[in-house]
C-alpha positions as CSV (number, residue, x, y, z in Angstrom):
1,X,-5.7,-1.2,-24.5
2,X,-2.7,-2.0,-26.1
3,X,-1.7,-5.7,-27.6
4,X,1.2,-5.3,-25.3
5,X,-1.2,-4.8,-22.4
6,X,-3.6,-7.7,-23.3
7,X,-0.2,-9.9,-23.5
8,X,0.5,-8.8,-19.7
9,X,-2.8,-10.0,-18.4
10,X,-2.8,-12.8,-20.4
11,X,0.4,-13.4,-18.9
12,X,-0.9,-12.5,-15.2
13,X,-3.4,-15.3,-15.6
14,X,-1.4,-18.0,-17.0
15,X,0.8,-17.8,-14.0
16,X,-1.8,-17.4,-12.0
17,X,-3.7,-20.8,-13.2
18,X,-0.6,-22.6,-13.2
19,X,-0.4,-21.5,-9.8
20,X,-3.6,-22.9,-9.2
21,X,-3.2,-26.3,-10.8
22,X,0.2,-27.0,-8.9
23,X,-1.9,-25.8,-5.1
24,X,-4.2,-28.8,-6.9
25,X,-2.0,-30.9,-7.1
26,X,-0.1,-30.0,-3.8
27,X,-3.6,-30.1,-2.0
28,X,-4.3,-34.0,-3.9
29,X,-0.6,-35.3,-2.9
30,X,0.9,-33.1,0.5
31,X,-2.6,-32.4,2.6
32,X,-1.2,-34.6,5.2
33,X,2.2,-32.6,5.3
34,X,3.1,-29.8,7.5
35,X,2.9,-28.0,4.6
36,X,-1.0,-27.3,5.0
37,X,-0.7,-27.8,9.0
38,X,-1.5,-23.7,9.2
39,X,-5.1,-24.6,7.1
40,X,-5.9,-27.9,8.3
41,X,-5.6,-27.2,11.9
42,X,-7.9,-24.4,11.6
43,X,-10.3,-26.2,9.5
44,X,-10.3,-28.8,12.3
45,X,-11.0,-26.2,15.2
46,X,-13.8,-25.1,12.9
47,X,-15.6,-27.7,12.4
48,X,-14.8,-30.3,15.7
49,X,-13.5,-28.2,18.1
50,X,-9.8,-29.4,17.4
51,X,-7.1,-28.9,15.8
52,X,-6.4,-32.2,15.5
53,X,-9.3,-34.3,13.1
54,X,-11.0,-37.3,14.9
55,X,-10.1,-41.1,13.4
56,X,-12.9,-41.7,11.4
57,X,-12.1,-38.3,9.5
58,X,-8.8,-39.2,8.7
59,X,-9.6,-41.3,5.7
60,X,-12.2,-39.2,4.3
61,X,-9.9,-35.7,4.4
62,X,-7.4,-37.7,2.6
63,X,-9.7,-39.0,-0.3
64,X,-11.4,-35.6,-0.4
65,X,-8.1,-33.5,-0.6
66,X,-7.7,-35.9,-3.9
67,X,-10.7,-34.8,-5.2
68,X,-10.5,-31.2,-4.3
69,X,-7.0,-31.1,-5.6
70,X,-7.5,-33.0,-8.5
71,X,-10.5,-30.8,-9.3
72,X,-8.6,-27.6,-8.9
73,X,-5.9,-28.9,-11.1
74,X,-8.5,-30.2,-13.7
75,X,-10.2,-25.9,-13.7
76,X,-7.0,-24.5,-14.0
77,X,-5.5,-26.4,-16.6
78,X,-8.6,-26.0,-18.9
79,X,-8.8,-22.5,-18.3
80,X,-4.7,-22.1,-19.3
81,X,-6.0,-23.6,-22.7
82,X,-8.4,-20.6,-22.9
83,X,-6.3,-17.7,-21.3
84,X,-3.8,-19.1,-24.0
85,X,-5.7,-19.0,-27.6
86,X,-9.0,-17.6,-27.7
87,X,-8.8,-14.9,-24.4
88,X,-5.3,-13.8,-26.2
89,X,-7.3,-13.6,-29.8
90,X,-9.8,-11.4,-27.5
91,X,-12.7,-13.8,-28.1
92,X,-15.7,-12.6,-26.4
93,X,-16.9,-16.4,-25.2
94,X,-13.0,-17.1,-23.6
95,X,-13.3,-13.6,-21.2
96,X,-17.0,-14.6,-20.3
97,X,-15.4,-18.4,-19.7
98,X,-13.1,-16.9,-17.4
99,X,-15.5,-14.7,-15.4
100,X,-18.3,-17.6,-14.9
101,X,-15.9,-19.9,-13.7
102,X,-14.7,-17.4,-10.8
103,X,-18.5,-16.6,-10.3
104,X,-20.0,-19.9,-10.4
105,X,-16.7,-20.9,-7.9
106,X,-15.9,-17.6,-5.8
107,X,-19.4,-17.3,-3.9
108,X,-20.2,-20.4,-3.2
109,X,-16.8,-21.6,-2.0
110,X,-16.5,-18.9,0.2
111,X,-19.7,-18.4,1.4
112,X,-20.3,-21.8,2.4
113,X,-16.8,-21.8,4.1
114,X,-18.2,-18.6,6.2
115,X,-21.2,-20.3,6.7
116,X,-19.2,-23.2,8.5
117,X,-17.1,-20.6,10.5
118,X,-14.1,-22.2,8.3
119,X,-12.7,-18.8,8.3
120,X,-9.4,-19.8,7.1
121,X,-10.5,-21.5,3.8
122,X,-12.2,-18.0,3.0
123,X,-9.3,-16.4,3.5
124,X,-6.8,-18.9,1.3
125,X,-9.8,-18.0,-1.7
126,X,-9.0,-14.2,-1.6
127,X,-5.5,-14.3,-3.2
128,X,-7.0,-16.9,-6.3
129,X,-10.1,-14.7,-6.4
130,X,-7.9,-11.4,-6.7
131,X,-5.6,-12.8,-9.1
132,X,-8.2,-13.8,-11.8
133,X,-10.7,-11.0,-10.8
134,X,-8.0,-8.1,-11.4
135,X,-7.3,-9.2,-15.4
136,X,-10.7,-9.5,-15.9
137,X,-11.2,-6.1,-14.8
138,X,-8.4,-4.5,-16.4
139,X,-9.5,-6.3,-19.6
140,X,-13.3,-5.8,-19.6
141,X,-13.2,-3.0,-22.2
142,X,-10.6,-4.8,-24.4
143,X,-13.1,-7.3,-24.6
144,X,-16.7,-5.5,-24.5
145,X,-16.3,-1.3,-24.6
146,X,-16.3,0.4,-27.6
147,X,-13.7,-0.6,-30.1
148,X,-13.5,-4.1,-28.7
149,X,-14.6,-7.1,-31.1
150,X,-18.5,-6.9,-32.2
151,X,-18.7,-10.8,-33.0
152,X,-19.2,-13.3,-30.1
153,X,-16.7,-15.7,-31.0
């Protein structure tokens, strides 16, 4: 793979992390918007039979979006500081980073949300999943086939 062709997926990922850390921060500070009526209604029918959550879930939804978005900003914006030296130096440690993160995140969040029959919140994880899963791919050998660097660093 060409340095030209490393730059491009290391490009791919930055915008899609900054991606990521804005849906954060949009999920922290607009989860009671029409903005997320398509996924919160759903997630509602899921899990009380309504698309509409019951009183006493109103203020928890709203201090757990914080979290949750806060948390997804927090991922993402770490991650940008390794997609942007040490993945683009094509540091072992920074592609295996990458790929545990998705792995540790990927199965559980969307299993569990099957699990629940929260359908829609499996769905929303296939475009993130896709666009950090597809660089990784395209970049494996880069990283670990023959030719790539021999030192873990």
């Amino acid at each position: 793979m060409t340095d030209s062709r490393l730059r491009f997926w290391q490009w791919w990922l930055l915008v899609s992390l900054g991606m990521q850390a804005l849906t954060g921060y949009l999920i922290a500070f607009t989860l009671h918007t029409g903005l997320w009526e398509w996924h919160q209604s759903r997630v509602g029918l899921a899990l009380w039979g309504s698309g509409t959550y019951p009183a006493e879930v109103r203020a928890y939804r709203m201090w757990i979006a914080a979290v949750l978005g806060s948390t997804m900003t927090a991922w993402a914006v770490a991650l940008l500081w390794v997609v942007a030296v040490p993945f683009a130096r094509r540091e072992r440690w920074a592609w295996l980073c990458i790929a545990t993160s998705v792995l540790v995140w990927a199965p559980v969040d969307t299993g569990l949300s099957l699990l629940h029959g929260v359908y829609v919140n499996a769905l929303f994880n296939v475009l993130p999943i896709m666009m950090m899963a597809v660089p990784l791919a395209a970049t494996w050998r880069q990283f670990f086939g023959r030719g790539g660097r021999s030192t873990f660093r």
